[in-house]
C-alpha positions, 0 to 999 in steps of 0.5 A: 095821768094827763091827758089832754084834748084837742078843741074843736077848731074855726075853718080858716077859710071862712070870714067866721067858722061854721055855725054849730052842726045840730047834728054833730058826728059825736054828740058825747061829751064829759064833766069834771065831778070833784073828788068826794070826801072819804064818806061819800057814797059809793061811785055809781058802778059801771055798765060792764055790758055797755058797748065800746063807741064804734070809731069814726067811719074813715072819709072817702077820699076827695077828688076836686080841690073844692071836696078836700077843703070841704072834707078838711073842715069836716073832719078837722071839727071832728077830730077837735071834737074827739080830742076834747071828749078824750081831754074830758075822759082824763079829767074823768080818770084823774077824779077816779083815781083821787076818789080811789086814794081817798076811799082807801085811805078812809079804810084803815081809820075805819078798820082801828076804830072797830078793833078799838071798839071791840077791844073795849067791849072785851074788857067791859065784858070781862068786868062784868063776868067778874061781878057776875063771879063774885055774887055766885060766890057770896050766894047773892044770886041764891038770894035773888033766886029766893026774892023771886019765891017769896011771899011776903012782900016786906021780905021782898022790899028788904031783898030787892034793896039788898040786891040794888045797892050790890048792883050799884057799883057795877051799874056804871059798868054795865052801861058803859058795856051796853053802849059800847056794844052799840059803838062796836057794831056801828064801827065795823059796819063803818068799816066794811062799808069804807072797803066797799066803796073804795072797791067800787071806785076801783072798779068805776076808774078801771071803766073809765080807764077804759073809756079813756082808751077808746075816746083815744083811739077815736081821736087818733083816728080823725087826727091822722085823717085830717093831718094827711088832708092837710099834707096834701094842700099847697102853701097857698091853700095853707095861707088861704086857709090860716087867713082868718085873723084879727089885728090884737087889741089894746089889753085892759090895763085892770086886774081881775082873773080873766085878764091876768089869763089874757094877758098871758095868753097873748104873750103865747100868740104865734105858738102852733097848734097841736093836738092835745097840747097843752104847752108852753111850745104849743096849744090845743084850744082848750090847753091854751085855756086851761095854760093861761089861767094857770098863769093867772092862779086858776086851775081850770078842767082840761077839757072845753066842755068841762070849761063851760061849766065853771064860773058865771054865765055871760051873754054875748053882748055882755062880754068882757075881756078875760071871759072863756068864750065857747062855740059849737053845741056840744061845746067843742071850742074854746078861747079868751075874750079880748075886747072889740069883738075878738078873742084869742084862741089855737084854731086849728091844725096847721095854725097858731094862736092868734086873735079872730073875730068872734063868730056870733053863729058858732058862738054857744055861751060865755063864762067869767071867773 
């Protein structure tokens, strides 16, 4: 499944957003762990015991003009908050589940190697019991049973010689059964250990599935609060809000990764913002990221937390245009840097993409591909 979340948003209102709240309403946020080889360990198992998030407290409602934009950027930072800790729980899910399929498909080899060790030892085991067989037969086990009784030590060299050269022949045998023994164990133990991962990945992405749920349903929450604030604002108070834009720049005319993202990222200025989308007919912040550097060959997390996380970090009086710009701690925004002091980015709810001015108090770290 994908699922996608939405960025935490700039209020238009303001000539930059507000400064990062230390003390944000939810503070959780998730990375992206790759998906293990079919030999990796066991998932860690989930806390089957651990208690649900409590939903968002719902905002009373406003009674002056003043409290419902104050109130607006509240919650509208909240809700893009929420929405990209869901887009970081999908990431989380769709890694579970490829660790699944890998794990299981990991079984099956696992399982036809140990029939085939033990298949070998069956026959080894077989030879052997025939050579035993046939030194009963020819009374060679009489005489060793003789050896061991006699007193005379020439007669105990002369035996012992007659009964290595007999052995001889099924030395090659018998070592062969002693090593394959050793495989046969290791082989199921190989086997059972695949089924007991896959069943503990299993049990980690029902978990995670379930965190995914409850991160959903938080989001919803504050998205619906913050989409009836917004019904309730003038087209004034709209345009007043969504005024916070910067002219484009000129886009650099080199290559490189970031600047194929810009550059695609530009042609999608003026699409809506919408929770959780992830385009081409409108954007969430993180979608518009995650969007453009698709166009540009690059498959990048979903989530901006996520985001935050790949590449190399950058300072902000080294940005360069193409570099992921991030606001707010925990990172809960995200756009792309485009020269002389702007990037482009999906605000907010009620806006579109655009490029602003980027704001040195929510800005909290840059990264280059």
């Amino acid at each position: 499944m994908a699922l996608l979340l939405v960025p935490v948003s700039v209020s238009p209102a303001l000539a930059e957003p507000a400064p990062p709240d230390p003390n944000p309403p939810t503070s959780e946020t998730a990375a992206n762990p790759a998906a293990p080889a079919p030999n990796a360990p066991a998932p860690d198992a989930p806390n089957a015991d651990a208690p649900s998030p409590a939903p968002p407290t719902p905002t009373p409602t406003p009674t002056t003009a003043a409290d419902a934009q104050k109130q607006l950027d509240a919650v509208q930072k909240d809700a893009e908050a929420l929405t990209e800790q869901w887009h970081a729980a999908t990431d989380d899910v769709d890694t579970k589940k490829d660790q699944v399929k890998a794990l299981q498909a990991a079984i099956a080899p696992a399982q036809e190697a140990a029939d085939k060790a033990k298949t070998d030892e069956e026959n080894y085991r077989q030879q052997i019991d025939m050579f035993s067989l046939s030194a009963l037969d020819s009374g060679n086990l009489d005489e060793f049973s003789a050896l061991l009784d006699s007193s005379d030590p020439q007669q105990f060299l002369d035996q012992m010689s007659a009964l290595q050269t007999l052995a001889a022949d099924h030395k090659d045998i018998l070592d062969k059964l002693l090593a394959v023994v050793g495989t046969t164990k290791q082989a199921r133990e190989d086997a059972d250990a695949a089924v007991t991962r896959a069943e503990a990945a299993v049990t980690a992405a029902d978990a995670a599935e379930k965190e995914l749920g409850a991160r959903k349903k938080e989001a919803e929450i504050r998205i619906d609060e913050a989409e009836k604030l917004l019904d309730r604002l003038s087209p004034a108070q709209r345009r007043d809000r969504n005024g916070n834009s910067a002219s484009a720049p000129a886009l650099p005319s080199g290559g490189g990764v970031g600047v194929a993202a810009l550059k695609a990222a530009a042609t999608q200025a003026g699409k809506p913002y919408v929770w959780g989308a992830s385009g081409p007919g409108s954007y969430d912040c993180s979608g518009l990221t995650s969007w453009a550097f698709k166009q540009a060959g690059v498959t990048l997390p979903r989530s901006s937390s996520a985001q935050a996380g790949i590449g190399k970090s950058v300072s902000f009086d080294q940005l360069q245009p193409g570099d992921l710009v991030f606001y707010y701690s925990p990172v809960s925004h995200v756009g792309i840097y485009a020269g002389n002091g702007t990037y482009i980015n999906a605000p907010q709810s009620g806006d579109v993409v655009k490029f602003q001015k980027v704001s040195t108090s929510a800005f909290s770290g840059a990264r280059r591909l």
